[in-house]
N, CA, C and O atoms as a MOPAC input file, in Angstrom:
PM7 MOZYME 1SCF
protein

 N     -3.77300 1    67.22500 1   -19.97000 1
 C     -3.95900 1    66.06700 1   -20.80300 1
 C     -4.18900 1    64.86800 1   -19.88000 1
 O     -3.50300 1    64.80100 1   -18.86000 1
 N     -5.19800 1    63.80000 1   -20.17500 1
 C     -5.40000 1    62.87800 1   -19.24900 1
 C     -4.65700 1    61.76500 1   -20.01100 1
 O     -4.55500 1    61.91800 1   -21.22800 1
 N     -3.99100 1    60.38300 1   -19.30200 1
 C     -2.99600 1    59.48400 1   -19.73400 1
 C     -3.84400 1    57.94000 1   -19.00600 1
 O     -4.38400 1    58.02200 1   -17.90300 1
 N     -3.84200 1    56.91000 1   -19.62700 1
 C     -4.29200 1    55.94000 1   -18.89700 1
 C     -2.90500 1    55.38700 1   -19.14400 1
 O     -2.10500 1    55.40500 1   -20.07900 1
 N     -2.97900 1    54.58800 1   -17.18400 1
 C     -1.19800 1    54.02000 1   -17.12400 1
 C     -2.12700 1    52.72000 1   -16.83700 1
 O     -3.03500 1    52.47800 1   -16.04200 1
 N     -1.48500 1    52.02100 1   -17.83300 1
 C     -1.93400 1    50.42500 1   -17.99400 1
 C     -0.82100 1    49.26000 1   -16.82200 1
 O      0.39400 1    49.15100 1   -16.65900 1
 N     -1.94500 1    48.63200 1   -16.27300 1
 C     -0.86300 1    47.77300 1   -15.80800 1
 C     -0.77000 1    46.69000 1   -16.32200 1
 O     -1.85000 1    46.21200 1   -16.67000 1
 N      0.35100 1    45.93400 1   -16.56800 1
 C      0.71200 1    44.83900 1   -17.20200 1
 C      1.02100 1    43.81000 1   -16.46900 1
 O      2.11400 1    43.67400 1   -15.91800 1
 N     -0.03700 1    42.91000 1   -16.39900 1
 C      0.62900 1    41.73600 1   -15.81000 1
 C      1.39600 1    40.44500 1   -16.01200 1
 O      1.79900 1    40.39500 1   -17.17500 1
 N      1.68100 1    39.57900 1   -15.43400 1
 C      2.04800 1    38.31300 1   -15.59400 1
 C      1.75400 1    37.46300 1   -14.83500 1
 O      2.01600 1    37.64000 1   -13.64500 1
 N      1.04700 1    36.13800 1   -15.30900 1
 C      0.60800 1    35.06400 1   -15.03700 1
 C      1.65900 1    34.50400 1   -13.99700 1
 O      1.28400 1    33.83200 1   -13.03600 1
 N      3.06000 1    34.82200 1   -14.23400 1
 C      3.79200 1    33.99200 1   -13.39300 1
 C      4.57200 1    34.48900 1   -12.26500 1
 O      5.28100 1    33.89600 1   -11.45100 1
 N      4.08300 1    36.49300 1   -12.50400 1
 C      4.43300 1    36.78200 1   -11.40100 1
 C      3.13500 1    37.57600 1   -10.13400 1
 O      2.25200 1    38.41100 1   -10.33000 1
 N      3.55700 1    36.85700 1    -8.89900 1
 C      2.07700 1    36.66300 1    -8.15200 1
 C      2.16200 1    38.36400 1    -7.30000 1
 O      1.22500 1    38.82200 1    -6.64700 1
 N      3.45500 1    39.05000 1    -7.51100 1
 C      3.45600 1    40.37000 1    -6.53100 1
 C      4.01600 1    39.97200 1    -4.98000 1
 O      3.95200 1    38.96200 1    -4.27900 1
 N      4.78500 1    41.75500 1    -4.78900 1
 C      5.22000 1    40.91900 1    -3.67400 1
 C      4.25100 1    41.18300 1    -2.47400 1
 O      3.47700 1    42.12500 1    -2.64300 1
 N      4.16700 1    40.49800 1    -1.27500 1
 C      3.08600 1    40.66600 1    -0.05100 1
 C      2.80500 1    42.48300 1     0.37800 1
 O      2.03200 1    43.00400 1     1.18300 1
 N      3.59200 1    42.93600 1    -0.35700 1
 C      3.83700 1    44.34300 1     0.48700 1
 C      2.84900 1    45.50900 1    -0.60300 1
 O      2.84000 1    46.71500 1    -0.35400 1
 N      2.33300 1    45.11500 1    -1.39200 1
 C      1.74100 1    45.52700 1    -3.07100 1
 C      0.66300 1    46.24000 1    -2.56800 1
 O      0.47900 1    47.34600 1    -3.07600 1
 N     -0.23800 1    45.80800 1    -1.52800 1
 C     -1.57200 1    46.39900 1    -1.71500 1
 C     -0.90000 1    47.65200 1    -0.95600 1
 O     -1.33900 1    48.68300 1    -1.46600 1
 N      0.04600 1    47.93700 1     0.12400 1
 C     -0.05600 1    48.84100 1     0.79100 1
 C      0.80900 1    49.73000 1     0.25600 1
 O      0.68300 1    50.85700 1     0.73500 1
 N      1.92100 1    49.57400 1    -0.84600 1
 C      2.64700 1    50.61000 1    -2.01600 1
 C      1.63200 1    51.07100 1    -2.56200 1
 O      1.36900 1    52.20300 1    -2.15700 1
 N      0.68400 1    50.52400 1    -3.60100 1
 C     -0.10400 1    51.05900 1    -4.48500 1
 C     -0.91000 1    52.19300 1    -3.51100 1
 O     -0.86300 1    53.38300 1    -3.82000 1
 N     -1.64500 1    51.74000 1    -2.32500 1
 C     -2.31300 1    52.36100 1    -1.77100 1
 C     -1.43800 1    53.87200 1    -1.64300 1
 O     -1.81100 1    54.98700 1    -2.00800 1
 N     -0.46800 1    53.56600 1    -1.15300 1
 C      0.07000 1    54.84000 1    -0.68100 1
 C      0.52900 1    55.73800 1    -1.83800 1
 O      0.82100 1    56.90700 1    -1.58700 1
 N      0.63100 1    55.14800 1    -3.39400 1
 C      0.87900 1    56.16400 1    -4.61900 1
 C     -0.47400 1    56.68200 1    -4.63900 1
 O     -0.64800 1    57.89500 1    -4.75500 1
 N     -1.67100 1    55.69600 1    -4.51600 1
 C     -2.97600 1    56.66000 1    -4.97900 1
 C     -3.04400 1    57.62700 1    -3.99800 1
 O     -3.55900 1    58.63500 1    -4.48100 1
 N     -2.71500 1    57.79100 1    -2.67800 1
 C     -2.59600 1    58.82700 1    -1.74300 1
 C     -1.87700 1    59.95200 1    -2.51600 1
 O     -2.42400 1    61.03900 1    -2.70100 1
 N     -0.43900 1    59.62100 1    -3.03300 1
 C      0.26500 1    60.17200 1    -3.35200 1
 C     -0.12100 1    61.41900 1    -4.77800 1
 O      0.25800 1    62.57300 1    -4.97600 1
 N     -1.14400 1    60.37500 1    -5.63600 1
 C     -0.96500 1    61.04900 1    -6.46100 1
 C     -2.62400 1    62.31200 1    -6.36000 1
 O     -2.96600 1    63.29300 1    -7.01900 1
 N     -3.21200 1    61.58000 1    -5.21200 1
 C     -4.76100 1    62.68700 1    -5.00200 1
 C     -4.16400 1    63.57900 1    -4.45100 1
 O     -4.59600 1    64.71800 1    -4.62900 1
 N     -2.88100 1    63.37100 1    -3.53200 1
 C     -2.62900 1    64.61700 1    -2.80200 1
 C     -1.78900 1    65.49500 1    -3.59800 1
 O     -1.68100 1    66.61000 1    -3.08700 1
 N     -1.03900 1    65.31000 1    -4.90000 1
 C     -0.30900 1    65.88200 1    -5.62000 1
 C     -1.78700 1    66.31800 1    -6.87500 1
 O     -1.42500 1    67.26900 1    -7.56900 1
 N     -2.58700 1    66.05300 1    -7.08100 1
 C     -3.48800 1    66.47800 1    -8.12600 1
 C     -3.36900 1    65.97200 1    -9.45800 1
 O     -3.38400 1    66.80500 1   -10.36300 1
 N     -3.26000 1    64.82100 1    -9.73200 1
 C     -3.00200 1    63.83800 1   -10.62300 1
 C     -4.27500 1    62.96100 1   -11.06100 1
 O     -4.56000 1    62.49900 1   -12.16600 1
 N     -5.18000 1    62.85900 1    -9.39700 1
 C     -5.57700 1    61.70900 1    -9.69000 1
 C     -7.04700 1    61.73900 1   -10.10100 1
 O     -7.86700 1    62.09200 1    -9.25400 1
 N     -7.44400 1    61.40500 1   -11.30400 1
 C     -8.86800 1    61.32300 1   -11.98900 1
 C     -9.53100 1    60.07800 1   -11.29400 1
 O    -10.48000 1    60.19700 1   -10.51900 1
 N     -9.08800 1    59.14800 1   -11.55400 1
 C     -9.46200 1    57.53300 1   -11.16800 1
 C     -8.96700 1    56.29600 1   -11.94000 1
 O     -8.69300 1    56.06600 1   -13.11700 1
 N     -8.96700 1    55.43600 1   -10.52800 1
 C     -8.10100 1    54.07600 1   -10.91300 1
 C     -9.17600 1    52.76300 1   -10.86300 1
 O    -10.36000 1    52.63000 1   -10.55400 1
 N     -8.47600 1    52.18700 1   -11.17200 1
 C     -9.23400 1    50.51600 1   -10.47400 1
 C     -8.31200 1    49.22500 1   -10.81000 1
 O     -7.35100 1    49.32600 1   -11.57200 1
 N     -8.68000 1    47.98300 1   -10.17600 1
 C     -8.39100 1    47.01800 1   -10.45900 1
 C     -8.84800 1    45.97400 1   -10.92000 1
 O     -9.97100 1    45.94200 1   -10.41700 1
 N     -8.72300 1    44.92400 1   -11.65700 1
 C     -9.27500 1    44.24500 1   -12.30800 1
 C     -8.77500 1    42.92200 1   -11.95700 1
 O     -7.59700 1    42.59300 1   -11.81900 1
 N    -10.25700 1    41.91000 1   -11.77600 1
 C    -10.49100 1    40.89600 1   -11.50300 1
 C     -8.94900 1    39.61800 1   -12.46800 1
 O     -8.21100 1    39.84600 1   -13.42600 1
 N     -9.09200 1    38.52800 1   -11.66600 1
 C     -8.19900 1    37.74000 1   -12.91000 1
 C     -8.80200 1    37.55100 1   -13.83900 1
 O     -9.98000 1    37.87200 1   -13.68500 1
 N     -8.50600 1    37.06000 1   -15.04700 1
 C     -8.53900 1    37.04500 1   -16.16100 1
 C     -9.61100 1    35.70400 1   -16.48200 1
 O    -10.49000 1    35.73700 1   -17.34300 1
 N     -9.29700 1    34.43900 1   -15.51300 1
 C    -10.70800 1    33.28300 1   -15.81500 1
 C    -12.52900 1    34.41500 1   -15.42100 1
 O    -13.60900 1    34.13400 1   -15.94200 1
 N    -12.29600 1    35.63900 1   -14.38800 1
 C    -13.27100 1    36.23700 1   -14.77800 1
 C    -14.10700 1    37.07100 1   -15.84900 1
 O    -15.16800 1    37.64600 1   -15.60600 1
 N    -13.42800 1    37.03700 1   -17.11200 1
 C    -13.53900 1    37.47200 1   -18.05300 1
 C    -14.48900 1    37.18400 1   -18.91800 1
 O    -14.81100 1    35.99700 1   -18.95900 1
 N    -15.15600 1    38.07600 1   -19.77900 1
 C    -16.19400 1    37.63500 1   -20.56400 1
 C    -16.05900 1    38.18800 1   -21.55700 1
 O    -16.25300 1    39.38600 1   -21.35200 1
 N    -15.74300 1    37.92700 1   -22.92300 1
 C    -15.82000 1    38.33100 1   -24.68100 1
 C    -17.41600 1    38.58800 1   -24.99500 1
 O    -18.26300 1    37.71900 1   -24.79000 1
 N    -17.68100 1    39.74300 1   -25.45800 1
 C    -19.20400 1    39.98300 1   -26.13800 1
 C    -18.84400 1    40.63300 1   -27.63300 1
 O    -18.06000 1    41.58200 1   -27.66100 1
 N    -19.30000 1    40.22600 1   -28.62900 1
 C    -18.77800 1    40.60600 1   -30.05300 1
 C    -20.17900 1    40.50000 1   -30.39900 1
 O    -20.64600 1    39.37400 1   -30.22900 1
 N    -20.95900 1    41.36900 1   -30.83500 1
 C    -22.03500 1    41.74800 1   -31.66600 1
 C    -21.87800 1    42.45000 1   -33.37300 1
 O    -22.83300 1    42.86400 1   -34.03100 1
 N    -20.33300 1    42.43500 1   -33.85500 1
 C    -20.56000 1    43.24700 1   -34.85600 1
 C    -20.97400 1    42.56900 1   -35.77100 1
 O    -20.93400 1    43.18600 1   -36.83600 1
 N    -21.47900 1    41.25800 1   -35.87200 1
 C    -22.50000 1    40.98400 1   -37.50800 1
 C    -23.60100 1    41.37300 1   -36.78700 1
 O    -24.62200 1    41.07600 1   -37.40600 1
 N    -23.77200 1    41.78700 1   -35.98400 1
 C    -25.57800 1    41.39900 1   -35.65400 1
 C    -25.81100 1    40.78000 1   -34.92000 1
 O    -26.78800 1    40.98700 1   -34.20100 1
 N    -25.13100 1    39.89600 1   -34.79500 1
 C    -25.55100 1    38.61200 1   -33.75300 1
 C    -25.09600 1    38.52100 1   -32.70400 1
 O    -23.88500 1    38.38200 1   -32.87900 1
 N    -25.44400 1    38.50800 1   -31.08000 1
 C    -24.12500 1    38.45100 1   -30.36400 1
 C    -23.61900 1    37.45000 1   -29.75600 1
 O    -24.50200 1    36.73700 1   -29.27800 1
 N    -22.46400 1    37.04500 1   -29.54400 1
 C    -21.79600 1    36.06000 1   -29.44500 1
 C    -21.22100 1    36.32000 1   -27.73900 1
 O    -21.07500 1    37.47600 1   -27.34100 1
 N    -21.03700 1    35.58000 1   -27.16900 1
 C    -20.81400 1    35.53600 1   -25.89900 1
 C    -19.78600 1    34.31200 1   -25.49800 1
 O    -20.08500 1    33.12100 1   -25.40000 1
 N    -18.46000 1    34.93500 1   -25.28500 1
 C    -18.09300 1    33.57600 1   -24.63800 1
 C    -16.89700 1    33.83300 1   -23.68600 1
 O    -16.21600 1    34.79300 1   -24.04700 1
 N    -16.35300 1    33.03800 1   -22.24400 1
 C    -15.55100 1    32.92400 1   -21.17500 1
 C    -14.55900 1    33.63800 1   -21.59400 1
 O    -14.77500 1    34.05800 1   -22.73100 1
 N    -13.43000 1    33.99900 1   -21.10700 1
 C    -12.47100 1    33.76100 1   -20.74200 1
 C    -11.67300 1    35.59400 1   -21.58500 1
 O    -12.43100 1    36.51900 1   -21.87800 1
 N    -10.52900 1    35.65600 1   -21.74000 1
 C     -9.88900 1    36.56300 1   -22.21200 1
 C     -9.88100 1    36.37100 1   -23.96100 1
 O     -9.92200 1    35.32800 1   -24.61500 1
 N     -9.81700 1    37.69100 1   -24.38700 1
 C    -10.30400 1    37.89200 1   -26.21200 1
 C     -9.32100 1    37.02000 1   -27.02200 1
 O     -9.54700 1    36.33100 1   -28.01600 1
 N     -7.74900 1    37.29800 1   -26.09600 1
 C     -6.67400 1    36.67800 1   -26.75800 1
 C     -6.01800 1    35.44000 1   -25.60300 1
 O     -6.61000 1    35.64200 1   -24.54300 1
 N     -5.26000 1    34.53300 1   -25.47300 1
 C     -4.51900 1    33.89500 1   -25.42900 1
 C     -2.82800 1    34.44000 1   -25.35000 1
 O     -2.02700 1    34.26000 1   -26.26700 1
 N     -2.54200 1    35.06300 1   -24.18600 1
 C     -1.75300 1    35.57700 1   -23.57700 1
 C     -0.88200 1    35.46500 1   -22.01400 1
 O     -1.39600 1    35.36800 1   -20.89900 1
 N      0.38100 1    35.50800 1   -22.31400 1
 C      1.04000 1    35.46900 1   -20.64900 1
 C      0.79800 1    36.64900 1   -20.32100 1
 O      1.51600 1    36.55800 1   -19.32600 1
 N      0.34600 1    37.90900 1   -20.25100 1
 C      0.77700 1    39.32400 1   -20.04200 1
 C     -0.77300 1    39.64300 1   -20.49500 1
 O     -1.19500 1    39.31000 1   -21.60200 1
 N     -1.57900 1    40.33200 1   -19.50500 1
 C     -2.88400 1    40.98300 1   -19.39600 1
 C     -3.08200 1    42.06000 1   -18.67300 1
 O     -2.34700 1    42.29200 1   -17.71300 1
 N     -4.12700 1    42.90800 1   -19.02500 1
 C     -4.15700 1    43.95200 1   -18.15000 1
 C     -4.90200 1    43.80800 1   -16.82300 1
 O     -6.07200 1    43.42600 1   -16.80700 1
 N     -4.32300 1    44.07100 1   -15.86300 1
 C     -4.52900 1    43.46500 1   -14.38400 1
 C     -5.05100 1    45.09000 1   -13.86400 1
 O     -4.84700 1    45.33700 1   -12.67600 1
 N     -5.50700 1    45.85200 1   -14.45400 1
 C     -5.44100 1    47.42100 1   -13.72400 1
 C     -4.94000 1    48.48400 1   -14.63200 1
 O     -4.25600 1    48.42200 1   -15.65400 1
 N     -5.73300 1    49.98200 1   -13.65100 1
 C     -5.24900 1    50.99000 1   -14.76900 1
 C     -5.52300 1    52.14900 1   -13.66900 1
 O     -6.20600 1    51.98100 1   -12.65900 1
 N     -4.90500 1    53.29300 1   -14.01600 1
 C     -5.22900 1    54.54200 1   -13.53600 1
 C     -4.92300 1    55.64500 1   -14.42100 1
 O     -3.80200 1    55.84100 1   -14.89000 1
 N     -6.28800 1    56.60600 1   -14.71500 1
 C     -6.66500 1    57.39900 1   -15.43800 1
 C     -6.01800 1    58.82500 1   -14.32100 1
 O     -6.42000 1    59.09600 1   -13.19000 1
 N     -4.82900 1    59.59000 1   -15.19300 1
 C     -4.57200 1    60.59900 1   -14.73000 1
 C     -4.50800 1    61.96600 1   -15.37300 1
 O     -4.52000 1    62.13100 1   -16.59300 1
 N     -4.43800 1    62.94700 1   -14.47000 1
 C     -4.24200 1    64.16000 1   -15.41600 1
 C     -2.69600 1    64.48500 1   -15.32700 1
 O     -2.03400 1    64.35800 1   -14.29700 1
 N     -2.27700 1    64.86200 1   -16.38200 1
 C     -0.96000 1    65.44300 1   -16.09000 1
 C     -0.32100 1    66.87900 1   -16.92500 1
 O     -1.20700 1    67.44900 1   -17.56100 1
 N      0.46900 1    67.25900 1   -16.98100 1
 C      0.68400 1    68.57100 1   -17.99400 1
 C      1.59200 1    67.74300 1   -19.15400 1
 O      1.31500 1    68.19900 1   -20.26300 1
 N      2.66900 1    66.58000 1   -19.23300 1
 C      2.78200 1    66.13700 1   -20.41900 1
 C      3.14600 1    64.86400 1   -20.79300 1
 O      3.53000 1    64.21700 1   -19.81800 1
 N      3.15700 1    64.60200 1   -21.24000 1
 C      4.03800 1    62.79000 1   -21.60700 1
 C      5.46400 1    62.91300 1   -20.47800 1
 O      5.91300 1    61.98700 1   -19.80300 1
 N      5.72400 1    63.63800 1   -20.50400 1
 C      7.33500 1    62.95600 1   -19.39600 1
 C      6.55200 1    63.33500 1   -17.80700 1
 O      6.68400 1    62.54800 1   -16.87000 1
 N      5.92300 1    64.33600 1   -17.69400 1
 C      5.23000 1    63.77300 1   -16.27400 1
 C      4.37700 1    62.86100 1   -16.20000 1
 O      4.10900 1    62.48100 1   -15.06100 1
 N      3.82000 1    62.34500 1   -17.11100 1
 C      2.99900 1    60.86400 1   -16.87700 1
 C      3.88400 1    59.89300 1   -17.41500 1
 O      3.40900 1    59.04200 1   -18.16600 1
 N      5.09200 1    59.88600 1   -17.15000 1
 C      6.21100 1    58.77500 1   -17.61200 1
 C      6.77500 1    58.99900 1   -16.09700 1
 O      7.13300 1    58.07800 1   -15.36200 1
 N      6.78500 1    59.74600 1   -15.91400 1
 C      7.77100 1    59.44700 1   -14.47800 1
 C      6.91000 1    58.94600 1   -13.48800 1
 O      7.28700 1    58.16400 1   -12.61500 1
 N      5.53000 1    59.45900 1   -13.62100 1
 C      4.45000 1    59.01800 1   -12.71300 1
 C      4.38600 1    57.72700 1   -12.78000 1
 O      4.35400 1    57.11900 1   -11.71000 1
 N      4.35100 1    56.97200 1   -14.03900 1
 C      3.68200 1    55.62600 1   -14.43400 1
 C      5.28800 1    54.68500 1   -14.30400 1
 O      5.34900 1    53.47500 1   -14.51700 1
 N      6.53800 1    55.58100 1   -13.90100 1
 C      7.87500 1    55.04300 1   -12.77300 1
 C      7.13300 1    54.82200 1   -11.56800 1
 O      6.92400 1    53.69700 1   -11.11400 1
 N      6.72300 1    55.91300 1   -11.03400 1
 C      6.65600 1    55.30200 1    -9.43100 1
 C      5.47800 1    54.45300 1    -9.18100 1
 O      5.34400 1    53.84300 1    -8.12000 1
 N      4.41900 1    54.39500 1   -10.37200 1
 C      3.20100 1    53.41700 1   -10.12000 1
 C      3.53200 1    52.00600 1   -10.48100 1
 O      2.79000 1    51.08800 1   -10.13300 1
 N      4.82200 1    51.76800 1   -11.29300 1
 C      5.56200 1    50.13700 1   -11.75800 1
 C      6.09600 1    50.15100 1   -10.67500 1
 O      6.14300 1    48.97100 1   -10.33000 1
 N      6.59900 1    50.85600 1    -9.80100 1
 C      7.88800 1    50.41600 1    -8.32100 1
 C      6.68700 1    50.14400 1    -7.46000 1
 O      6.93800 1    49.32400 1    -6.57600 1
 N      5.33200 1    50.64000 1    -7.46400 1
 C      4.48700 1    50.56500 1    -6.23100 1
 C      3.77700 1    49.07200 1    -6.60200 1
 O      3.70700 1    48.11600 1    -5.82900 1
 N      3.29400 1    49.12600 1    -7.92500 1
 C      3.15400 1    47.49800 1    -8.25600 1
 C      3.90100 1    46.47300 1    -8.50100 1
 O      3.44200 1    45.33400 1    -8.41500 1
 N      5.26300 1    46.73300 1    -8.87200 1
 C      5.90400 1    45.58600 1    -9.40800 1
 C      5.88700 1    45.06300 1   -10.48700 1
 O      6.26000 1    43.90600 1   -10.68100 1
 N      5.44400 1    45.84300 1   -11.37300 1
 C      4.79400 1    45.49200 1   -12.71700 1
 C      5.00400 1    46.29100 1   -13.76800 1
 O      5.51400 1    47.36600 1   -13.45400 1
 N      4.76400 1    46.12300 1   -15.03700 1
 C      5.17400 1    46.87900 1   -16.22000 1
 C      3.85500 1    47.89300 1   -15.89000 1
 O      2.90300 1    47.68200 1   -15.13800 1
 N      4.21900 1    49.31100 1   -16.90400 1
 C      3.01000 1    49.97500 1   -17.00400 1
 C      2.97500 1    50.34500 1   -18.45000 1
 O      4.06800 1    50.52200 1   -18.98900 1
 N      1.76700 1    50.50800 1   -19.24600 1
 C      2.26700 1    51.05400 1   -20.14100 1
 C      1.32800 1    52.57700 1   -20.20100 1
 O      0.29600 1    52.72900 1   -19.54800 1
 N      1.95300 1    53.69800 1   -21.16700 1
 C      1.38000 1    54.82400 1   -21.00300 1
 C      0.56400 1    55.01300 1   -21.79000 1
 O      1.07600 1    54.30700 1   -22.65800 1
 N     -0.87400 1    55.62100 1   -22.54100 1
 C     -1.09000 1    56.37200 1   -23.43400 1
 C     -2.30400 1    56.95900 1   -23.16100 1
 O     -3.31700 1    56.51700 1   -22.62000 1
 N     -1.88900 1    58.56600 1   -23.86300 1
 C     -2.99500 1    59.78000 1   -23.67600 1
 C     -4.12500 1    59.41800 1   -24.09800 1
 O     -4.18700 1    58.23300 1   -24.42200 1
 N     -5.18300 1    60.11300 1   -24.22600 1
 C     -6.36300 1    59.89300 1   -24.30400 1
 C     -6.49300 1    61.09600 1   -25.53800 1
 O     -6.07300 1    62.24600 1   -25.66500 1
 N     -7.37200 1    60.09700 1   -26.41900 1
 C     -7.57600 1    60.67600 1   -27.64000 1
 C     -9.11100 1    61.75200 1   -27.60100 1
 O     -9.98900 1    61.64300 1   -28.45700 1
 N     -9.16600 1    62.59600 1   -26.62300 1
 C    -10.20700 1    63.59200 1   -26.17700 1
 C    -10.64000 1    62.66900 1   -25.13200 1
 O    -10.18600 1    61.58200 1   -24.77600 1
 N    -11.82900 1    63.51000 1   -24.64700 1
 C    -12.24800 1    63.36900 1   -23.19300 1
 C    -13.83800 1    63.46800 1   -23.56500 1
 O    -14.29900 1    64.59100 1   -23.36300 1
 N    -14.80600 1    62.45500 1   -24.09400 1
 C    -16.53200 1    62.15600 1   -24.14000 1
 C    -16.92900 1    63.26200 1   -22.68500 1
 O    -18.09300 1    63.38900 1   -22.30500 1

């Protein structure tokens, strides 16, 4: 079953100096354990762009959809065998970021 572990951020917390080289070493962790489909990170949030076309028309505008302290800053798409191994996983990927994660499976695979 594949799980996207969401990362959750906060505006007011900046991470500690030591972040890029934890995370680095879980994605080691988790290619060398067979977990890992693919991750990424995501730009701040003033880089953001809203596109809404559902009348027809499309609308284009800056910034994030909602008005929020807490955004998604990142994610990593994994395989795992069930919800409590991608719960313990998406433990050691909040200790490697510092950050909330949140879990959920993937409703099939396009």
């Amino acid at each position: 079953m594949h799980y996207l572990l969401s990362v959750i951020d906060d505006s007011a917390n900046p991470g500690p100096a030591d972040e890029p080289g934890a995370v680095e070493a879980f994605n080691d962790q988790l290619k060398k354990d067979g977990y890992w489909v693919f991750a990424g990170g995501l730009e701040r949030l003033d880089a953001s762009t809203v596109v809404d076309a559902r009348s027809g028309e499309t609308a284009i505008t800056d910034g994030p959809f909602a008005e929020t302290k807490e955004f998604l800053a990142g994610f990593w798409v994994i395989e795992a065998a069930d919800l409590d191994v991608a719960l313990e996983l998406a433990a050691g990927g909040s200790r490697a970021c510092h950050r909330k994660i949140e879990v959920r499976p993937f409703d099939g695979i396009a």
